[in-house]
TORNU-613905 format. One record per residue (C-alpha): residue number from 1; residue in three letters; x, y negated, z. Coordinates in steps of 0.1 Angstrom, whole numbers, plus 2048, in hexadecimal, padded with zeros to 3 digits. Example, Ala and Ser with C-alpha at 12.3 -4.5 7.8 and 13.67 -1.06 7.14 Angstrom:
num, residu, c1, c2, c3
1, Ala, 87B, 82D, 84E .
2, Ser, 889, 80B, 847 .
***
This chain:
num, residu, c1, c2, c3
1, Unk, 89D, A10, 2E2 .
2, Unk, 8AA, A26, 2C8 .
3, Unk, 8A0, A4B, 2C9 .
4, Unk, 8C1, A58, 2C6 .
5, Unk, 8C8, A44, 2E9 .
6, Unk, 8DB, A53, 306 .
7, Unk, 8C5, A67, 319 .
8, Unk, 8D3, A57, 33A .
9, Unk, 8C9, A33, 32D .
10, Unk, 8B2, A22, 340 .
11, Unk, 88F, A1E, 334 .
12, Unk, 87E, 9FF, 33F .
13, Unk, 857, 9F7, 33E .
14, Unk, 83D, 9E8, 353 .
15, Unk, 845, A03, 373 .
16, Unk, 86C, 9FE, 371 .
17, Unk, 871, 9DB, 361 .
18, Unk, 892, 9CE, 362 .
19, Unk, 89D, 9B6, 380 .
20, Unk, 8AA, 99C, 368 .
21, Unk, 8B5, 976, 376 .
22, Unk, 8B2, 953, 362 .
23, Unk, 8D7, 949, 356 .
24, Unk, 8CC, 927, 343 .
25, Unk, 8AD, 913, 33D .
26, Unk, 8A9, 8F0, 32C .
27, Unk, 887, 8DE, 31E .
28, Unk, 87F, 8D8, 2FC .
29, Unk, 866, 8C1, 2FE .
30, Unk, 86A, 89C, 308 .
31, Unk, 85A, 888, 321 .
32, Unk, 83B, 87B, 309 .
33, Unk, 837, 89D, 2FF .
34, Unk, 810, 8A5, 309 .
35, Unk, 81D, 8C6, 31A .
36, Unk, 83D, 8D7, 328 .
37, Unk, 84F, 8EB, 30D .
38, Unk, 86F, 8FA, 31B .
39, Unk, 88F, 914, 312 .
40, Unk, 898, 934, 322 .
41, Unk, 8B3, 945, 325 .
42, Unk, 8B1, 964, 33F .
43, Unk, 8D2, 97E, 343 .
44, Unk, 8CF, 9A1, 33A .
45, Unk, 8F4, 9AA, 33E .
46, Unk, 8F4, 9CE, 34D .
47, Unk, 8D5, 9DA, 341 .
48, Unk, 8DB, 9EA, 31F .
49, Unk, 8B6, 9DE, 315 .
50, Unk, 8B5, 9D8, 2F0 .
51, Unk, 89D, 9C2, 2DA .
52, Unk, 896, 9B6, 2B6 .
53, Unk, 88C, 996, 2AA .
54, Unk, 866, 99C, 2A7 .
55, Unk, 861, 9AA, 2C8 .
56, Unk, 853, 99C, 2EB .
57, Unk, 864, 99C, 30E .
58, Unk, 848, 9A6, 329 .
59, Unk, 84E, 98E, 349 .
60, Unk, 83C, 99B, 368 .
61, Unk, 836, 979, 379 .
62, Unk, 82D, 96E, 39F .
63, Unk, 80F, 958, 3AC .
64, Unk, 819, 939, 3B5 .
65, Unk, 81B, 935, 3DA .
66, Unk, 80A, 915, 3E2 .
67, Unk, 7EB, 928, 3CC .
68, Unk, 7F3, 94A, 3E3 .
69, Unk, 7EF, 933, 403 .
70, Unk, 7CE, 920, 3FE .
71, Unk, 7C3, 93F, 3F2 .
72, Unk, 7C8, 953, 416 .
73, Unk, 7BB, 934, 423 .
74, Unk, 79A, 934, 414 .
75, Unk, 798, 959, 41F .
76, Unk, 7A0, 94D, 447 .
77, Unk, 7C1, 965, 445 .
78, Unk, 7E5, 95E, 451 .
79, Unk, 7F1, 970, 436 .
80, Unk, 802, 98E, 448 .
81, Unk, 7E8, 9A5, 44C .
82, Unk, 7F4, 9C4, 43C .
83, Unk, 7E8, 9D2, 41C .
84, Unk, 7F4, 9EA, 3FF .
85, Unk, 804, 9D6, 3E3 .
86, Unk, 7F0, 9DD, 3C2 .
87, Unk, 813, 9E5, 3AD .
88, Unk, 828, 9F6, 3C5 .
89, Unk, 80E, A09, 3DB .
90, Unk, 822, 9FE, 3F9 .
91, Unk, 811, 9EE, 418 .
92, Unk, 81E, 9C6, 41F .
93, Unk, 810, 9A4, 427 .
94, Unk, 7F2, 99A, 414 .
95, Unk, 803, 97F, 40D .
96, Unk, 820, 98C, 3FC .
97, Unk, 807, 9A5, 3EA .
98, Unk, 7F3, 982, 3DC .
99, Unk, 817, 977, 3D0 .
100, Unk, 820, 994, 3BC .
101, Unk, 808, 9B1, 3B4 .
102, Unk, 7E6, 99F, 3AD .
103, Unk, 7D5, 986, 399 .
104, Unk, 7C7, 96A, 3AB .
105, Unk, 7C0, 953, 38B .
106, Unk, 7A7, 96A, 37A .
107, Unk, 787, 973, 388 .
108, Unk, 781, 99B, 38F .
109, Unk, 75A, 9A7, 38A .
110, Unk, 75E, 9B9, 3A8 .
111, Unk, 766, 99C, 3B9 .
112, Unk, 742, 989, 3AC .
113, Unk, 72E, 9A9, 3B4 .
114, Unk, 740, 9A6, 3D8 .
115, Unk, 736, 982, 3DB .
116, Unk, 712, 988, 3CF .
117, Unk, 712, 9A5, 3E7 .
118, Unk, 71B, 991, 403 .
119, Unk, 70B, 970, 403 .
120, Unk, 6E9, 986, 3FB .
121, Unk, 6EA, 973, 3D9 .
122, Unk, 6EA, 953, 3E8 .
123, Unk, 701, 948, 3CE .
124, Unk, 707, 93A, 3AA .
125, Unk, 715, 959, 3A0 .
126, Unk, 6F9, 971, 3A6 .
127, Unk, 6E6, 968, 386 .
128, Unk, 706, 96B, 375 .
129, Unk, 70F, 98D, 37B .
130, Unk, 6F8, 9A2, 36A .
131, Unk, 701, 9AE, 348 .
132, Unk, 6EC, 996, 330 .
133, Unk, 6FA, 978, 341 .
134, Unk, 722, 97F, 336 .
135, Unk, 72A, 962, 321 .
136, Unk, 719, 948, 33A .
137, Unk, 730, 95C, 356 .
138, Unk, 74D, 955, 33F .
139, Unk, 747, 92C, 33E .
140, Unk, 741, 92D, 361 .
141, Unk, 75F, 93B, 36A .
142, Unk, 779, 92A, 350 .
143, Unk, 78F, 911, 366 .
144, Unk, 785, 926, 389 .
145, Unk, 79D, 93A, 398 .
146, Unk, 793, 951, 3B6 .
147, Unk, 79D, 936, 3D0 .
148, Unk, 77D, 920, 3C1 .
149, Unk, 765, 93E, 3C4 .
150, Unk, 771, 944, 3E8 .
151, Unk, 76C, 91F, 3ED .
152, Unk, 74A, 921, 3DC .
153, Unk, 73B, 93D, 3F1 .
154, Unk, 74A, 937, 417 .
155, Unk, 733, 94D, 423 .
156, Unk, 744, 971, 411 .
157, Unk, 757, 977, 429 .
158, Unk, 777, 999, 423 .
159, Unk, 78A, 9B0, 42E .
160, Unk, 7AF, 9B1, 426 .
161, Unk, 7B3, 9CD, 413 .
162, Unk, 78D, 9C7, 407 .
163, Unk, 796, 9A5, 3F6 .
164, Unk, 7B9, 9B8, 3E6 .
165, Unk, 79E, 9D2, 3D6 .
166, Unk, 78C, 9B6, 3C5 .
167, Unk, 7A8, 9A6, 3B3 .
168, Unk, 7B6, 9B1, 392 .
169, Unk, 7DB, 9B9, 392 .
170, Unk, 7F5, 9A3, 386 .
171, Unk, 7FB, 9A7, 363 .
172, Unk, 81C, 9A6, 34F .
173, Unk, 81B, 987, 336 .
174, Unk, 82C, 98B, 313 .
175, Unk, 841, 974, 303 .
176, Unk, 853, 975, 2E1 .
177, Unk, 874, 973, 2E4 .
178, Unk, 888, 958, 2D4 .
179, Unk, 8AB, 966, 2CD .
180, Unk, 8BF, 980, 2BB .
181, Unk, 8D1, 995, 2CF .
182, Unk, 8EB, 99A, 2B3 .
183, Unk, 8F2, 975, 2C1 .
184, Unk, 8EC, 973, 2E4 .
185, Unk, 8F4, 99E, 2F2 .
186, Unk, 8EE, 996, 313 .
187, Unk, 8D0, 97E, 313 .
188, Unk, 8AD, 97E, 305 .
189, Unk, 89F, 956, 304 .
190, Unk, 878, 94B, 306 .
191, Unk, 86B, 92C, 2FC .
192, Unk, 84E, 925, 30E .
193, Unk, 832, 90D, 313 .
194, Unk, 825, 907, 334 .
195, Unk, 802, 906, 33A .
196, Unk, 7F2, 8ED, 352 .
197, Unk, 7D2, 8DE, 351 .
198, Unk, 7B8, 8D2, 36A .
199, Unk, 791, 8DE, 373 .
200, Unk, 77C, 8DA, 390 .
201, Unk, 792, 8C2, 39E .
202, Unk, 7AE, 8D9, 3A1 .
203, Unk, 7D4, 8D6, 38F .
204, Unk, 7D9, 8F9, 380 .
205, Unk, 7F2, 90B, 36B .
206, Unk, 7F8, 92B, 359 .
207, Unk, 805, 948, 374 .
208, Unk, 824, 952, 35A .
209, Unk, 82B, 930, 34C .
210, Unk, 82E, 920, 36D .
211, Unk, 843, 93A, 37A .
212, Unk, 860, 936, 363 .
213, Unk, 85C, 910, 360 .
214, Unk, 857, 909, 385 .
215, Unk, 860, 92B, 39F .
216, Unk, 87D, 936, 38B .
217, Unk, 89D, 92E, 397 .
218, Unk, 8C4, 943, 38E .
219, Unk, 8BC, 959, 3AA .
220, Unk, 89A, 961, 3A4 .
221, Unk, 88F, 984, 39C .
222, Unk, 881, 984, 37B .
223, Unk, 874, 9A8, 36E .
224, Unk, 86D, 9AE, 34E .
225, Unk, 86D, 9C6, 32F .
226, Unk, 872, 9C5, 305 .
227, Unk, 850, 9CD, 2F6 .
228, Unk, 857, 9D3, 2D6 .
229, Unk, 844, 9C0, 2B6 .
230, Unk, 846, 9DE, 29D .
231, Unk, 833, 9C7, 284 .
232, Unk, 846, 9AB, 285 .
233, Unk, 867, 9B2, 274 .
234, Unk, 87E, 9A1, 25F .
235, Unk, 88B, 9B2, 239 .
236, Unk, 8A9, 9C7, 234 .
237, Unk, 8C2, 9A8, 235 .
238, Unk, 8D3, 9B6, 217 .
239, Unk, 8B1, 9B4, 203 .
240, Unk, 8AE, 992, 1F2 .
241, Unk, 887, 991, 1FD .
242, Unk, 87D, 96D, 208 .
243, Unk, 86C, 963, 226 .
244, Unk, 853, 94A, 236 .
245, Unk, 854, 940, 25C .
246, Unk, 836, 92E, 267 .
247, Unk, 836, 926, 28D .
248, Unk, 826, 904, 298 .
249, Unk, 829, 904, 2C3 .
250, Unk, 83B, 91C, 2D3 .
251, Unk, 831, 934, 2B5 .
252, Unk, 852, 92B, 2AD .
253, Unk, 861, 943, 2C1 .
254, Unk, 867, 961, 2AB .
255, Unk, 876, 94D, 28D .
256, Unk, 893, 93C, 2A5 .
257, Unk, 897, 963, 2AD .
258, Unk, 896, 96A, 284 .
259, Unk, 8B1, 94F, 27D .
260, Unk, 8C8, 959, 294 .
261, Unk, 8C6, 97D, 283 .
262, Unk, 8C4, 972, 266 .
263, Unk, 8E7, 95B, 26C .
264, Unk, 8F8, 977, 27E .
265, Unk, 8EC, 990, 262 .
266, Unk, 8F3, 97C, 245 .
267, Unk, 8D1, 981, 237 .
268, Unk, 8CD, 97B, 212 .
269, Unk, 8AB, 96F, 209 .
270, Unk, 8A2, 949, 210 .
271, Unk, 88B, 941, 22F .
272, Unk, 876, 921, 22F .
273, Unk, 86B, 91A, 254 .
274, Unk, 84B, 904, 25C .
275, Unk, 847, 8F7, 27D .
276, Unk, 832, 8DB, 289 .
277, Unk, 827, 8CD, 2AE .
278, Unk, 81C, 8AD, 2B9 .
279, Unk, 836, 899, 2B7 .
280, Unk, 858, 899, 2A2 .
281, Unk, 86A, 880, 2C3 .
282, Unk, 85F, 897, 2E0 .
283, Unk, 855, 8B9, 2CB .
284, Unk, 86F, 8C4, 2B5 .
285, Unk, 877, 8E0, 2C8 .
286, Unk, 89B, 8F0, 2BC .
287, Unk, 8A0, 8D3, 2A3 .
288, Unk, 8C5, 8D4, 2A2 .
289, Unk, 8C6, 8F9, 2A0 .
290, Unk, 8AE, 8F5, 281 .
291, Unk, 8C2, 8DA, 26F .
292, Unk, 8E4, 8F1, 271 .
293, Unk, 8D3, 90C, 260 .
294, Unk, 8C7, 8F6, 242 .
295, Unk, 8E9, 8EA, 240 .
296, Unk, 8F8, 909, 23E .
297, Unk, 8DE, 91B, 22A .
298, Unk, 8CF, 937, 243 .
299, Unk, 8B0, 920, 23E .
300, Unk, 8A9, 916, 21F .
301, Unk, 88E, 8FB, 223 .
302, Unk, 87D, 8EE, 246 .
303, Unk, 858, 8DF, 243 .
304, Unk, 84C, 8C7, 261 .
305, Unk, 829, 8C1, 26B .
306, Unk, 828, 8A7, 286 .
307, Unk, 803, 8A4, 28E .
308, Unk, 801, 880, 2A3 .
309, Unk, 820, 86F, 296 .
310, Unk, 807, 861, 27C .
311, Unk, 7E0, 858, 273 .
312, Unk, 7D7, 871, 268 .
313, Unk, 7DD, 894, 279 .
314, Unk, 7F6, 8AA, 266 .
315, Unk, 7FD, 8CD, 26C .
316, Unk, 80C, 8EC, 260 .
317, Unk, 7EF, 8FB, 248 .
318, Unk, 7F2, 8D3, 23B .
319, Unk, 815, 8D6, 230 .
320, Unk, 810, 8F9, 21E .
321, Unk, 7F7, 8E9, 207 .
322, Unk, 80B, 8CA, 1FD .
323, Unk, 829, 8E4, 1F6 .
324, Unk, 810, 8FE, 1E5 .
325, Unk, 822, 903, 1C1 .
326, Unk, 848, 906, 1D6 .
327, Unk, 832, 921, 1EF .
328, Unk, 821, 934, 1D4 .
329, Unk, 840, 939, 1C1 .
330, Unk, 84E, 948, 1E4 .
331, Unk, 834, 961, 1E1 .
332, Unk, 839, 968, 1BC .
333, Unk, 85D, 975, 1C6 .
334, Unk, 852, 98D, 1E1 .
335, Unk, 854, 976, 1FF .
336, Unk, 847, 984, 21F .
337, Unk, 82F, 96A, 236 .
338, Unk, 833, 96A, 25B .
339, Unk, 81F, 956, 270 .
340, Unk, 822, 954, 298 .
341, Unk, 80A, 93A, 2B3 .
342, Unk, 7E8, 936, 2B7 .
343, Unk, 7CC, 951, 2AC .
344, Unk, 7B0, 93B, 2AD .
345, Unk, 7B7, 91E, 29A .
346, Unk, 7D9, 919, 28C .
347, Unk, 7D7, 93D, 27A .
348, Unk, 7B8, 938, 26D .
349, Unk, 7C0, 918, 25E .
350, Unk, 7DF, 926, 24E .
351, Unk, 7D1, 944, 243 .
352, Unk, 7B7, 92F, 22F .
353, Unk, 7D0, 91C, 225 .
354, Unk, 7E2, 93A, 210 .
355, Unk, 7C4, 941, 202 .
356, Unk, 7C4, 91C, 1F3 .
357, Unk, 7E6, 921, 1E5 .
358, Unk, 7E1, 93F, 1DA .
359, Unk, 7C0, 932, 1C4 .
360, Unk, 7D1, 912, 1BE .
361, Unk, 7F3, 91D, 1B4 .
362, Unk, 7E8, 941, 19F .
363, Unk, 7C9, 933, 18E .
364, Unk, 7B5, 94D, 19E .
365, Unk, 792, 956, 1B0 .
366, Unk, 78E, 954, 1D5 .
367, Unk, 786, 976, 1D1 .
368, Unk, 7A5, 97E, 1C0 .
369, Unk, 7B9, 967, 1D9 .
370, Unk, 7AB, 97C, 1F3 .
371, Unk, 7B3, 99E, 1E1 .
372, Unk, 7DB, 98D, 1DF .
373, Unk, 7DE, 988, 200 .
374, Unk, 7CC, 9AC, 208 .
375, Unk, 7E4, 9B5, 1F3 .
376, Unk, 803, 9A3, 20A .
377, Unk, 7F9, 9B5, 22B .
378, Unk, 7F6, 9D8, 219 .
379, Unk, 818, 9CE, 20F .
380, Unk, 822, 9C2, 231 .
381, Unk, 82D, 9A1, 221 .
382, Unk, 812, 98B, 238 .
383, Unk, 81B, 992, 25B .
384, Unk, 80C, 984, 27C .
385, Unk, 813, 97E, 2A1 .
386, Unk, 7F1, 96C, 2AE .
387, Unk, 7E3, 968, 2CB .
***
């Protein structure tokens, strides 16, 4: 990854990803946990790929089978008729196209303006397909894969390679990675929910999540590639700058990463960690991990929001505020704020929640609390992985 790198190295990315394999995975959620939370571990010996704590590791995932067959079913086809595979340009089985090179759980517009086309607009979706109408398109199509559209509108009938040339290809996924590989040289780990839910009557689940949790096995072919978080980056370890890790969830992710370095490195400025879930019994994902580095000092404080163990819900942004004067005088001394897990909520909260301190704690204006932390991300000292 570094520019002075042998010229004969090789370069991986989303045309030449690595052929990696799983060498170890465990859950970290319990049983009573609301969803599956789980650890992986996945074997890089022998590929000379490099990462830092910060980055992502792109998995290219497959469909799930069972999904692939119902799918060809709907469409009336065995599931050999021959087609060109969407990533490699090479002609095989529909089937094994469906399995590997496109997306069968998100809805193509060319595959609405092909269903409009041929049922003559004898369908739900003609109304929705013009321009103005994009947001009702977009609730009408959250929870429905392409099998329900098929299922929907029996009467659009395709063409092998037709159907292929309405599907959008199957995109990498991009997970941060949850190790140092000043601790683990061979490996790169993940820690990753999986997503299932139900609609229209139909158990569903996330295409990448799914894949590692459930299709993933040590022989499985697993190809992936470091994407690198530029942005995201630790301090010098020799600086004495502190540091704030806030990951509720999986968001969590990156900071395991930034306390192995930061063991391994012998990093000098304290780290305070928050983390929260739902539950401290079935949630408390890398506890014992966590407790070692408090005893030893590579953390220097660990904050818990458990948000059902009690009445009232508690969560990350909750636990900033009742430690404002400790968090403020974090800041004071140069501390640098990194925050990882959900864009829509969870950051929003705790970026209101800075504010607050920063009003509270330095007597000042919301408009000077807002010029402070203006003020951090010029400085690169409020850092974010959202999404």
């Amino acid at each position: 990854m570094s520019e002075s790198a042998p010229a004969n190295k090789p370069v991986y990315n989303v045309k030449n990803p690595f052929l990696a394999r799983l060498k170890k995975s465990y859950n970290l959620s319990g049983p009573e946990a609301p969803k599956h939370t789980a650890h992986y571990e996945i074997d890089l010996a022998g590929s000379g790929l490099e990462y830092t704590p910060g980055d992502s590791l792109a998995v290219q995932p497959t469909n799930d089978p069972g999904l692939v067959n119902e799918t060809l079913a709907a469409l009336g086809f065995s599931g050999d008729e021959q087609v060109v595979h969407a990533k490699t340009g090479a002609t095989v089985g529909i089937r094994q196209a469906l399995i590997e090179g496109n997306s069968i759980t998100e809805v193509d517009n060319k595959l609405i303006k092909a269903i409009v086309e041929k049922t003559g607009g004898d369908t739900p979706l003609a109304p929705l397909a013009n321009p103005e109408s994009k947001d009702a398109l977009k609730q009408y199509l959250w929870g429905r894969f392409v099998i329900d559209l098929l299922l929907e509108n029996p009467s659009a009938k395709f063409e092998p390679q037709e159907f292929i040339g309405c599907l959008k290809k199957l995109n990498i996924r991009l997970y941060s990675i949850s190790s140092s590989q000043k601790a683990h040289p061979e490996e790169v780990h993940l820690t990753v929910a999986t997503v299932r839910y139900e609609s229209l009557g139909r158990k569903r689940g996330g295409v990448a999540s799914t894949f590692l949790a459930e299709r993933v096995n040590g022989d499985t072919i697993i190809p992936v590639f470091v994407n690198q978080g530029k942005g995201f980056r630790l301090p010098d370890p020799t600086e004495d700058i502190p540091v704030i890790f806030c990951g509720p969830g999986t968001g969590i992710a990156p900071f395991r990463a930034f306390l192995e370095e930061r063991e391994a490195t012998g990093a000098k400025g304290k780290a305070w960690l928050f983390f929260g879930e739902v539950s401290e019994k079935s949630c408390f994902f890398y506890k014992d991990e966590f407790e070692a580095y408090l005893a030893e000092g590579t953390l220097a404080k660990l904050t818990t929001a458990w948000s059902r163990d009690q009445a009232e819900k508690i969560y990350v942004q909750n636990r900033m505020l009742e430690n404002s004067a400790e968090f403020y005088s974090y800041l004071e001394q140069g501390a640098i704020f990194y925050v990882c897990g959900d864009a829509s909520r969870m950051a929003v909260d705790v970026d209101r929640a800075l504010h607050t301190i920063i009003e509270k704690e330095g007597a000042k204006t919301p408009e000077e609390a807002a010029a402070y932390v203006q003020a951090m991300k010029d400085a690169k000292r409020y850092r974010r992985d959202v999404y």
